[in-house]
C-alpha positions as CSV (number, residue, x, y, z in Angstrom):
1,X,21.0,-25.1,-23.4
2,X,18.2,-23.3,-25.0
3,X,16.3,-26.5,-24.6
4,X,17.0,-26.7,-20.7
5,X,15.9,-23.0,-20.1
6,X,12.6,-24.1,-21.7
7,X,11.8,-27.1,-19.4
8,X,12.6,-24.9,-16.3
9,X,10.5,-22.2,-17.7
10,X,7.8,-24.2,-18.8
11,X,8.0,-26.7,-14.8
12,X,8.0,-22.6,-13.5
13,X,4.7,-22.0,-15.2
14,X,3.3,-25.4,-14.3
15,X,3.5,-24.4,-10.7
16,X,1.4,-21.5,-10.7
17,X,-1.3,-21.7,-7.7
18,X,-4.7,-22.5,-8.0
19,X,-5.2,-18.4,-8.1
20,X,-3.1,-15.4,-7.9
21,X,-3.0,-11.9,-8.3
22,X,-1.9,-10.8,-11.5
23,X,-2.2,-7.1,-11.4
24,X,-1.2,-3.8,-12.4
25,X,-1.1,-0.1,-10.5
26,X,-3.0,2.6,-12.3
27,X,-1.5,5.9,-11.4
28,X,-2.9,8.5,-12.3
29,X,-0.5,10.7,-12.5
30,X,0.5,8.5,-16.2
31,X,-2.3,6.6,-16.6
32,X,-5.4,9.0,-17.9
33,X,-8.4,8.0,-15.8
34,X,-11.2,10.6,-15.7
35,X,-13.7,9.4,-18.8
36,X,-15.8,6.5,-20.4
37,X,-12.9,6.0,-22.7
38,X,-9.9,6.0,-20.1
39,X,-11.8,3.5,-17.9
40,X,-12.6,1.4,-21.2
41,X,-8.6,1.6,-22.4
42,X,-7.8,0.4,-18.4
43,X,-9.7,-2.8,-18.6
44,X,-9.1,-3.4,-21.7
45,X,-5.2,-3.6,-21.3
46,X,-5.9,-5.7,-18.4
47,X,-8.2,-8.2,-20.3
48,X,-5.1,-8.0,-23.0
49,X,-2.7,-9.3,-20.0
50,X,-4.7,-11.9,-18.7
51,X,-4.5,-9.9,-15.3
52,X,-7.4,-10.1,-12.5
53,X,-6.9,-7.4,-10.2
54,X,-6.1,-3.2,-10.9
55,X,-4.5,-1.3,-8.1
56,X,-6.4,2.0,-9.3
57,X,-5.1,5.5,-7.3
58,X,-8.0,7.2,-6.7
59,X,-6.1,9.5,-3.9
60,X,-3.4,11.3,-5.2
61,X,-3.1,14.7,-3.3
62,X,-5.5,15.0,-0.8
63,X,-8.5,15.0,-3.9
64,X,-10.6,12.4,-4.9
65,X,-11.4,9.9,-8.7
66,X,-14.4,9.7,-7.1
67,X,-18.0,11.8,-6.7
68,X,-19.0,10.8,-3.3
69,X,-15.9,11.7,-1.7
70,X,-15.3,13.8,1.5
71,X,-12.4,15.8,-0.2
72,X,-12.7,17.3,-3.2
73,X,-12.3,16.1,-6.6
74,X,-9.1,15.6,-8.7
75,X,-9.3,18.8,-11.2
76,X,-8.9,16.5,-13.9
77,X,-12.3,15.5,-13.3
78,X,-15.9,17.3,-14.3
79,X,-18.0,16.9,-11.8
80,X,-20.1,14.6,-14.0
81,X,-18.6,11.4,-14.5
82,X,-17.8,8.7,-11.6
83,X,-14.5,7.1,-13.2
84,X,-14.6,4.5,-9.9
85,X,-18.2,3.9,-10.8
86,X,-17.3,3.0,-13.6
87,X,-14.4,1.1,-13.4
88,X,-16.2,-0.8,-10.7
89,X,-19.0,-1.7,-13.2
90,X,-17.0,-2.5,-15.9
91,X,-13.9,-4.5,-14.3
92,X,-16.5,-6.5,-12.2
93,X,-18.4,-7.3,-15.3
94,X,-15.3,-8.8,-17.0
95,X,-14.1,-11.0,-13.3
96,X,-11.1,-8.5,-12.5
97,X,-11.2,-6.9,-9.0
98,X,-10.4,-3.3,-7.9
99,X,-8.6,-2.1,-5.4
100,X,-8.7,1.6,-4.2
101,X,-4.9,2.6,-4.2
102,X,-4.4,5.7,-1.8
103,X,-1.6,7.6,-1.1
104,X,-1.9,8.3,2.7
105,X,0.9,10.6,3.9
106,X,1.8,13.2,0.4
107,X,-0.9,16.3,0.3
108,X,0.6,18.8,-2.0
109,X,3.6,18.7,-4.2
110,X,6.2,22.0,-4.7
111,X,6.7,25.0,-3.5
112,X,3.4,26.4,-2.5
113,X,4.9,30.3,-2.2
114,X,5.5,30.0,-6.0
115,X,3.7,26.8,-7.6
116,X,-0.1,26.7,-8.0
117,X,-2.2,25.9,-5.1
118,X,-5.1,23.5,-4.9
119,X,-8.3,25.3,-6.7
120,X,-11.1,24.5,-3.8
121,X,-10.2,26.5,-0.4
122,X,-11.4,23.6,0.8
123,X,-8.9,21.3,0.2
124,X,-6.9,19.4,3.4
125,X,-3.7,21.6,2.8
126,X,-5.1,25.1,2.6
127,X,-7.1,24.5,5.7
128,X,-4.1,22.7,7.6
129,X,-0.6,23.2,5.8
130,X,-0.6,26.6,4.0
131,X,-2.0,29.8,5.0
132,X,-2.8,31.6,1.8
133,X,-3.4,34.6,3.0
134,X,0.1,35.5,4.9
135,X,2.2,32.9,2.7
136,X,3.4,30.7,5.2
137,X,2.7,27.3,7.1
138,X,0.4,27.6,9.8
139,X,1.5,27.4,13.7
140,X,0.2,25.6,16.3
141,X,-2.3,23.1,16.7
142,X,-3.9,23.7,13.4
143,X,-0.6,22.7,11.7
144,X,-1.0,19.2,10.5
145,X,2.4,18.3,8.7
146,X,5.5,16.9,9.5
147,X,8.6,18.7,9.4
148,X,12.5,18.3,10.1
149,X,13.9,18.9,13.2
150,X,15.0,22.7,12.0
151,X,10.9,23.5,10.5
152,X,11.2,22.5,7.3
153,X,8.5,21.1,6.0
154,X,9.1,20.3,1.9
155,X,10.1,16.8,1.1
156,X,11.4,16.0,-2.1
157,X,9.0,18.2,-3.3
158,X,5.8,17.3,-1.2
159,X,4.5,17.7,1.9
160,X,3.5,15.2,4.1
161,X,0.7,15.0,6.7
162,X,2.1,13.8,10.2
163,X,-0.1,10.8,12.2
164,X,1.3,11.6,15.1
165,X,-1.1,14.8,15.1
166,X,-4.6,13.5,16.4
167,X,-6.3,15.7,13.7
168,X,-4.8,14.6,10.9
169,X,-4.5,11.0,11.4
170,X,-8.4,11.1,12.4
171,X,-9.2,12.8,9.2
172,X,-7.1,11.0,6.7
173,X,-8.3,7.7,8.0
174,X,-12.2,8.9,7.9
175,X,-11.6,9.9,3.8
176,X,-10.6,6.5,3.6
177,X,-13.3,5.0,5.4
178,X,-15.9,7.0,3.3
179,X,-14.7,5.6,0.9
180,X,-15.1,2.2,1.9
181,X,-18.6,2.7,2.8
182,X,-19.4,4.0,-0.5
183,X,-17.9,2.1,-2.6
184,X,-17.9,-1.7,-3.4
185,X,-14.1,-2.3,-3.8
186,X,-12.4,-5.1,-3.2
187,X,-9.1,-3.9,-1.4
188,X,-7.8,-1.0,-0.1
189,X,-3.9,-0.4,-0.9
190,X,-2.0,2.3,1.2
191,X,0.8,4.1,-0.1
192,X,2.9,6.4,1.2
193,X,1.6,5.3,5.1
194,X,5.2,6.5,6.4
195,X,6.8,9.3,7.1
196,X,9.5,11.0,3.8
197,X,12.6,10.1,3.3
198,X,15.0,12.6,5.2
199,X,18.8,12.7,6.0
200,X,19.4,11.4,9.4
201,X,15.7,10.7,9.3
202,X,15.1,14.2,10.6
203,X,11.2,14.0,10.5
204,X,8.5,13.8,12.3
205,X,8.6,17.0,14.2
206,X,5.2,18.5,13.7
207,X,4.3,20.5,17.2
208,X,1.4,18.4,18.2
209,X,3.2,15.1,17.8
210,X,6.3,16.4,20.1
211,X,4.2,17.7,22.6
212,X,2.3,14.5,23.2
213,X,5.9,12.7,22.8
214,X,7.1,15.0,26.1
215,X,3.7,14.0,27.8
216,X,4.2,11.0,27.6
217,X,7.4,10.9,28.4
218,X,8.7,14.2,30.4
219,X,11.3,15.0,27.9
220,X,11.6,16.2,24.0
221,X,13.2,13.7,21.3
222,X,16.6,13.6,21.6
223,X,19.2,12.8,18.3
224,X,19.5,8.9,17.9
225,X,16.8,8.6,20.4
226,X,15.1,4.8,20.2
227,X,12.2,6.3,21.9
228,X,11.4,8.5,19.2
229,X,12.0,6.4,16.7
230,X,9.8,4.0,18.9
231,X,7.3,6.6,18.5
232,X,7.7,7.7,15.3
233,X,6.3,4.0,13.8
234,X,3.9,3.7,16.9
235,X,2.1,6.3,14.9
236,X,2.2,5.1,11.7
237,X,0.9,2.0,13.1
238,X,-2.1,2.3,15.2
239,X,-3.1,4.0,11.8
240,X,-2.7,1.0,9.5
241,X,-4.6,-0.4,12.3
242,X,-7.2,1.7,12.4
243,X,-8.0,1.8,9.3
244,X,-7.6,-1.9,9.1
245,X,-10.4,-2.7,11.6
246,X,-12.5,0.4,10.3
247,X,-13.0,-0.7,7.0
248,X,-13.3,-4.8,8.0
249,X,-16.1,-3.4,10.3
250,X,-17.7,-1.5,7.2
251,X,-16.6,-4.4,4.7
252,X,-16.5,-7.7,5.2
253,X,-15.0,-8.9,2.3
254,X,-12.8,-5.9,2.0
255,X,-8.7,-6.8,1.3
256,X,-6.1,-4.3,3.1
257,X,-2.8,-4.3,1.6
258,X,-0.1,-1.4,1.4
259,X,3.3,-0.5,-1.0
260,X,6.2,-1.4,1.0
261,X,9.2,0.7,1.2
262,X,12.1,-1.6,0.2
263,X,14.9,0.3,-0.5
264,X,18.6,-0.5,-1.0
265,X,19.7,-3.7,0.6
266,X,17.4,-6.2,2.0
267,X,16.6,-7.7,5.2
268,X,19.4,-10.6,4.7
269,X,21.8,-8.3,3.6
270,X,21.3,-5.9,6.3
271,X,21.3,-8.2,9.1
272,X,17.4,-8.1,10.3
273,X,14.5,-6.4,8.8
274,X,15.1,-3.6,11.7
275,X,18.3,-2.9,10.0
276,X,16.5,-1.8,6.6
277,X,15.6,2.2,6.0
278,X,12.0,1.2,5.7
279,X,12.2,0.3,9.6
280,X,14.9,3.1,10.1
281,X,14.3,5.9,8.4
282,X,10.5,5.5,7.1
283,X,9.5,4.1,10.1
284,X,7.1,1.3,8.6
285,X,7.1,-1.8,10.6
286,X,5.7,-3.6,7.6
287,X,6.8,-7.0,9.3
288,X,4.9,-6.2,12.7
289,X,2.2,-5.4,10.2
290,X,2.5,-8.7,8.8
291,X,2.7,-10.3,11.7
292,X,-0.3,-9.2,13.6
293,X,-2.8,-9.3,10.7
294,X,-3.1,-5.1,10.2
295,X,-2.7,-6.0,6.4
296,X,-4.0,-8.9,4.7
297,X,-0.8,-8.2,2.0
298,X,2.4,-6.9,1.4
299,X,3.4,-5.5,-1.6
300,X,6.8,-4.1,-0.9
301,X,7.9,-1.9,-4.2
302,X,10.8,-4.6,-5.4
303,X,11.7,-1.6,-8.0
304,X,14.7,-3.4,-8.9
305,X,17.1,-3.5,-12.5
306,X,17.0,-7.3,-13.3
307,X,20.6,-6.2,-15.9
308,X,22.3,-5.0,-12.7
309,X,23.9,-7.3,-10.4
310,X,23.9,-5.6,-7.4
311,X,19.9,-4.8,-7.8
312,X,19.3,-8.7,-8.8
313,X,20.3,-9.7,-5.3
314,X,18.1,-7.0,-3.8
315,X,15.4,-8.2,-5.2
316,X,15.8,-12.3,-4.3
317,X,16.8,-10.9,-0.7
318,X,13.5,-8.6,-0.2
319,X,11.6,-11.4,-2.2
320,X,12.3,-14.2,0.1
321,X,11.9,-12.1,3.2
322,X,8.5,-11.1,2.3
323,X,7.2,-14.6,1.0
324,X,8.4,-16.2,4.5
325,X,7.0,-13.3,6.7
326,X,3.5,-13.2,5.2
327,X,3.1,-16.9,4.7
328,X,4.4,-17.3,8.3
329,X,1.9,-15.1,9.5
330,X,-1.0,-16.4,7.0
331,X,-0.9,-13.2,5.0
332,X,-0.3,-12.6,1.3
333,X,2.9,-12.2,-0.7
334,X,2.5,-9.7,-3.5
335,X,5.6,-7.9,-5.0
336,X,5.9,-5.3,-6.5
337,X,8.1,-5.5,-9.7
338,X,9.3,-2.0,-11.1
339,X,8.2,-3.2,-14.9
340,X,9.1,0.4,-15.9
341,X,12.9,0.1,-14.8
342,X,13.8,-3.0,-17.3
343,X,13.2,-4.8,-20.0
344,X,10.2,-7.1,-20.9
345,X,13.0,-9.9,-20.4
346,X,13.9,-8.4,-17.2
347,X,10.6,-8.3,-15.8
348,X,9.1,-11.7,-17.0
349,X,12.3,-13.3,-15.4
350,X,11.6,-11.2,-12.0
351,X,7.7,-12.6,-12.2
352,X,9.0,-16.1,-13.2
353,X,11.5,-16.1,-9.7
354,X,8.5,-14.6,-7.7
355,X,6.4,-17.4,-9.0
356,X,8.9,-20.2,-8.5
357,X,9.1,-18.6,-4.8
358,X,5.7,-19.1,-3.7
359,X,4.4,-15.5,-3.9
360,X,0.6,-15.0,-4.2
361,X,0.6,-13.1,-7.2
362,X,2.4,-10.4,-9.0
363,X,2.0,-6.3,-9.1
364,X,3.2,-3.9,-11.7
365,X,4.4,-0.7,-11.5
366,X,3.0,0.1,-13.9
367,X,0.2,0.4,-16.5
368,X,1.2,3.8,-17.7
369,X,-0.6,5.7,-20.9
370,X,-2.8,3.3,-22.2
371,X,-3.5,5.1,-25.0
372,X,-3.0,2.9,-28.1
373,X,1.0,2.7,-29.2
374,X,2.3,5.3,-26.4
375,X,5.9,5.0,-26.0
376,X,7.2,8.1,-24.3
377,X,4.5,7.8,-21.5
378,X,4.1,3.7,-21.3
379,X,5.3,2.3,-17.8
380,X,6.0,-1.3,-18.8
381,X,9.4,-1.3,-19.3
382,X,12.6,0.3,-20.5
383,X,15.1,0.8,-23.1
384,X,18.3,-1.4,-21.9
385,X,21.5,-0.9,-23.5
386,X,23.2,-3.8,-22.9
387,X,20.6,-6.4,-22.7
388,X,21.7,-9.6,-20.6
389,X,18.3,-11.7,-21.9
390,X,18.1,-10.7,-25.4
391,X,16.5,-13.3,-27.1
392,X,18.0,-14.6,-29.6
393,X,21.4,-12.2,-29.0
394,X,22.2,-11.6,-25.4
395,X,24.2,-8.1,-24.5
396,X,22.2,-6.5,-27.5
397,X,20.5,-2.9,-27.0
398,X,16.5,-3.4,-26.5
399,X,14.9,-0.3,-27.1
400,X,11.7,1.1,-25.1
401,X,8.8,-0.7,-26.3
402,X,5.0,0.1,-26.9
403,X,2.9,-1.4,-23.7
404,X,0.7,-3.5,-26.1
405,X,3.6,-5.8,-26.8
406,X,4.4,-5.8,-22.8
407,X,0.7,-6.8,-22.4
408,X,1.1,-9.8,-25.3
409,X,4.5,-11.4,-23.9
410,X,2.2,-11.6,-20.4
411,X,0.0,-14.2,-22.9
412,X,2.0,-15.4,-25.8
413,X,5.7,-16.1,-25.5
414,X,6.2,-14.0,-29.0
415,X,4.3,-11.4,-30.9
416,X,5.6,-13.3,-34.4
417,X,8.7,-11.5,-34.6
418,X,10.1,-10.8,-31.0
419,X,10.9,-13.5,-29.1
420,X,10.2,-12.9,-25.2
421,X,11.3,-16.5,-23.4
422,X,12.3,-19.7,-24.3
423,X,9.0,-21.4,-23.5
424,X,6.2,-22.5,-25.3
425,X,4.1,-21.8,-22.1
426,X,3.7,-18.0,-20.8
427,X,3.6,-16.4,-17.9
428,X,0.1,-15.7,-17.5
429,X,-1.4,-18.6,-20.2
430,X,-5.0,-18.4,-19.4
431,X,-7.0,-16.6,-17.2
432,X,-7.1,-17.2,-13.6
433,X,-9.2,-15.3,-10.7
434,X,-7.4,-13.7,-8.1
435,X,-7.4,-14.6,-4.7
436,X,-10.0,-14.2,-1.5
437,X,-9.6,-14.1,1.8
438,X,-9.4,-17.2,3.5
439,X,-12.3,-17.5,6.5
440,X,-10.4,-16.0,9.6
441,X,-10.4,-18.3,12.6
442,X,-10.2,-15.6,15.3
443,X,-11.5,-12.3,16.0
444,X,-10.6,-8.9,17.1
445,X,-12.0,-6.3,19.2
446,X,-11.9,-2.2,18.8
447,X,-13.4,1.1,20.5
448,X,-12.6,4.5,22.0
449,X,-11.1,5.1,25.1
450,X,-10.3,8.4,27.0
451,X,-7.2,10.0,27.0
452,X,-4.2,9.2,24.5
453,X,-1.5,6.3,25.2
454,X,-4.0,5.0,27.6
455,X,-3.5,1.3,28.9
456,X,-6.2,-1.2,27.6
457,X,-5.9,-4.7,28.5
458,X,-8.0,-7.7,27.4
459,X,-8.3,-11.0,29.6
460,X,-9.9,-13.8,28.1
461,X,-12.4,-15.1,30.7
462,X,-11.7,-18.5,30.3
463,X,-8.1,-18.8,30.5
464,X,-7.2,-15.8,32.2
465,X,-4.5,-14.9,29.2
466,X,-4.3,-10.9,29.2
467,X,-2.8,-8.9,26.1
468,X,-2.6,-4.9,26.5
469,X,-2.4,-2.0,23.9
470,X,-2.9,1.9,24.1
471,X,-5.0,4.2,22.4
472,X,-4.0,6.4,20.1
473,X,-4.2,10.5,20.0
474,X,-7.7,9.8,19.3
475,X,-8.4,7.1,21.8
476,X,-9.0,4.7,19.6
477,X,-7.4,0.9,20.0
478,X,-8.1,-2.4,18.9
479,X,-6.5,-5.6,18.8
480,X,-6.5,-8.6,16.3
481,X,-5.8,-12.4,16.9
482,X,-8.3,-13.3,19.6
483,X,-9.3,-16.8,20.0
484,X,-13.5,-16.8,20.2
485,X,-15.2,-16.5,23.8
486,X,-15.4,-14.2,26.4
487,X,-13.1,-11.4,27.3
488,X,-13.3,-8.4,29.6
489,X,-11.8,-5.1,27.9
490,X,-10.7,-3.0,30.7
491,X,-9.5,0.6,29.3
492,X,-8.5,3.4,31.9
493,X,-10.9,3.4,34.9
494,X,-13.9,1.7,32.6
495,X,-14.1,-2.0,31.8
496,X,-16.7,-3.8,30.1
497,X,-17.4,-7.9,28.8
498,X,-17.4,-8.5,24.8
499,X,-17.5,-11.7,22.8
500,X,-15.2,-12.4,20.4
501,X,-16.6,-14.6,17.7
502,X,-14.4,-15.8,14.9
503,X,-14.1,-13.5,11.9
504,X,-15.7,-11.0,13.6
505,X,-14.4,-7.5,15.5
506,X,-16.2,-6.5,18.9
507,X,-16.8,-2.9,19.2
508,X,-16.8,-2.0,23.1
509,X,-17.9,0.9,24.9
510,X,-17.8,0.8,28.6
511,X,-21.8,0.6,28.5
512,X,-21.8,-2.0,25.8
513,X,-20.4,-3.9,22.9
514,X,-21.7,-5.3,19.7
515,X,-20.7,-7.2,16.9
516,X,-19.6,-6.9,13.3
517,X,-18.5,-9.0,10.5
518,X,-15.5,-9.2,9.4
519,X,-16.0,-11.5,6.4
């Protein structure tokens, strides 16, 4: 028997694409990231994996890893030292890529009447959350979160901006594209693009957003009302999108990718993706996403107990859905396996069924303390008491182990005294680069329109095909998938010609457009 697991593990290994991601996400709220000697420990542990690619957070709470930022800086940090500088410099050096990993939606964290408040008055939830001065949240306009149905605006602990206020979706997605100007990354990951996790899904009732919701529609939100839940992931869409197109016009070469809610039962199990809470009570249309191009890939958080049944399935159901949706649509397949829920076994086996099911690559959650020999802080994996894929004694407790020997079983397939598989051949052998984009065949076109939910259609001038959109609270639109040639954009009472060239976005204005690459 052993003998036979060893031939499927080693045929497993064999298959492994040309390239693939084989990465890891640095959170920095475990992982310390703010000197010389953090970023060192960080690519070092990924050198020690044989891994190409860090998803590095350098947006936590509305601050910034980062010196040339437009919010300010994590209060971890000096002032001095540029730890995505240097982690830039260093990873490059050494062939692994970065990707900027933001959280998008969370802004502050507790109970801001009694917990301590950001440091600089300038930070995005003192000017639009909290007023300091009377204690409370502010009112109106100037009010930029989301909130239950009843005004309450605390989460699970954190507070969440809303995108369907104008304001705050404009700012959040200029921080980001800041970023991306100032900044050679090679992706940028969004987490947390949705709206919290409520009973009932009782969210998304910030003032603005309901007011243009009756605008649009001549009546409020109504309890089980499609509409609103219609217009709840309209919002978190035309973000994703334009960010998307914002930092492709900025970056070329730039990869957007996002963490993908994938709670509970999967799309198989549920009956349809549309029957899953990440479409019904996040509201994230991560397979629309998918299937217009807005990410380049998925990395839905397959945070998953390989020793429990029930969680297994999950995590073949959600695996297969995502592989065929993004490779359907030409996009990437990168899980996310929850390393720090199981055992070494556990996760190698995950990896090994990812692999064998055509994903691009592989994402950890996640590198944890990388200080040498951390065991209470490590993210890697997790003390199991009844062990299923104990090697040599299945059903055995595994205890919690250091991340160094998570990091060798990635490369060796035993550290000389624990056996991690029954295979000569490991998971991640020798090194491998991780993937590029491949050249895009079509274009896309974006701008600014007047007015919000405003009708934009685009008419290819040689076969007469029309596709519409609206703008968003901001006016802004854009639209992906265009075959090259001519096409007149005709937005509200103003209509202009652009040229869609592939791999490249048209900006249009009513007085003119121009071109940018896209890669």
């Amino acid at each position: 028997m052993k003998r036979f697991i060893a031939i499927i593990l080693f045929l497993t290994a064999s298959a492994a694409c040309a390239d693939e991601y084989r990465a890891y996400w640095v959170d920095t709220f475990r992982t310390p990231f703010a000197t010389p000697a953090d970023v060192n420990r960080i690519v070092d542990a990924a050198v020690d994996s044989n891994a190409n690619a860090l998803f590095v957070q350098v947006r936590r709470r509305g601050d910034a890893w980062y010196l040339d930022a437009s919010e300010p800086l994590a209060e971890t940090l000096d002032g001095t030292f540029d730890p995505l500088r240097a982690m830039l410099d260093l990873a490059h050096s050494r062939g692994i890529q970065v990707h900027a990993f933001v959280i998008v939606g969370a802004v502050f964290r507790g109970d801001p009447a009694v917990d301590p408040l950001p440091r600089d008055p300038h930070h995005v939830f003192l000017q639009h959350f909290w007023d300091a001065k009377t204690r409370k949240p502010f009112r109106g306009a100037r009010q930029w979160g989301t909130r239950t149905s009843k005004g309450r605006y605390l989460f699970a602990s954190d507070w969440y901006a809303d995108l369907g206020h104008p304001q705050a979706a404009a700012y959040t997605a200029d921080v980001l594209l800041h970023l991306v100007r100032a900044y050679d990354i090679d992706g940028l990951h969004l987490d947390r693009v949705r709206y919290p996790e409520s009973p009932r899904a009782d969210v998304g009732y910030n003032e603005t957003s309901v007011a243009r919701f009756r605008a649009r529609y001549g009546r409020l939100p109504r309890a089980k009302d499609p509409l609103w839940n219609d217009w709840r992931r309209e919002q978190v869409t035309n973000f994703v999108r334009r960010v998307s197109l914002g930092a492709k016009a900025i970056r070329p070469s730039i990869t957007i990718s996002a963490a993908l809610i994938s709670w509970g039962t999967g799309p198989g199990a549920n009956g349809g993706f549309k029957n899953t809470d990440a479409y019904r009570v996040a509201f994230q249309d991560w397979e629309g996403w998918l299937r217009e191009g807005i990410i380049d890939a998925g990395s839905p958080m397959l945070y998953k107990r390989e020793h429990v049944p029930a969680e297994k399935k999950q995590f073949d159901d959600w695996l297969q859905f995502l592989v065929t949706t993004a490779h359907t649509n030409g996009r990437a397949a990168l899980p996310g396996i929850g390393a720090y829920l199981n055992s070494i076994e556990g996760t190698l086996r995950q990896a090994r069924r990812a692999r064998a099911a055509n994903a691009d690559g592989i994402i950890f959650f996640a590198m944890g303390d990388t200080k040498p020999w951390s065991i209470l802080a490590n993210s890697t994996n997790d003390a199991v008491r009844h062990n299923p894929y104990a090697i040599p004694v299945a059903g055995v407790y595994t205890p919690k182990r250091p991340n160094e020997e998570f990091f060798l079983a990635l490369r060796k397939s035993t550290d000389g005294r624990t056996a991690f598989e029954y295979t000569d051949l490991p998971l991640f052998a020798a090194t491998l680069p991780a993937p590029r984009h491949a050249e895009e065949a079509n274009g896309a076109v974006m701008g600014y329109a007047e007015g919000d939910g405003t009708l934009v259609t685009v008419e290819s001038l040689a076969t007469h095909d029309m596709r519409t959109a609206r703008t968003d609270g901001n006016g802004f639109f854009g639209m992906l998938g265009l075959a090259p040639g001519e096409y007149r954009v005709v937005a509200g009472a103003s209509a202009a010609t652009v040229t869609i060239a592939a791999g490249k976005v048209a900006v249009w204005s009513p007085a003119q457009a121009t071109l940018l690459e896209l890669r």
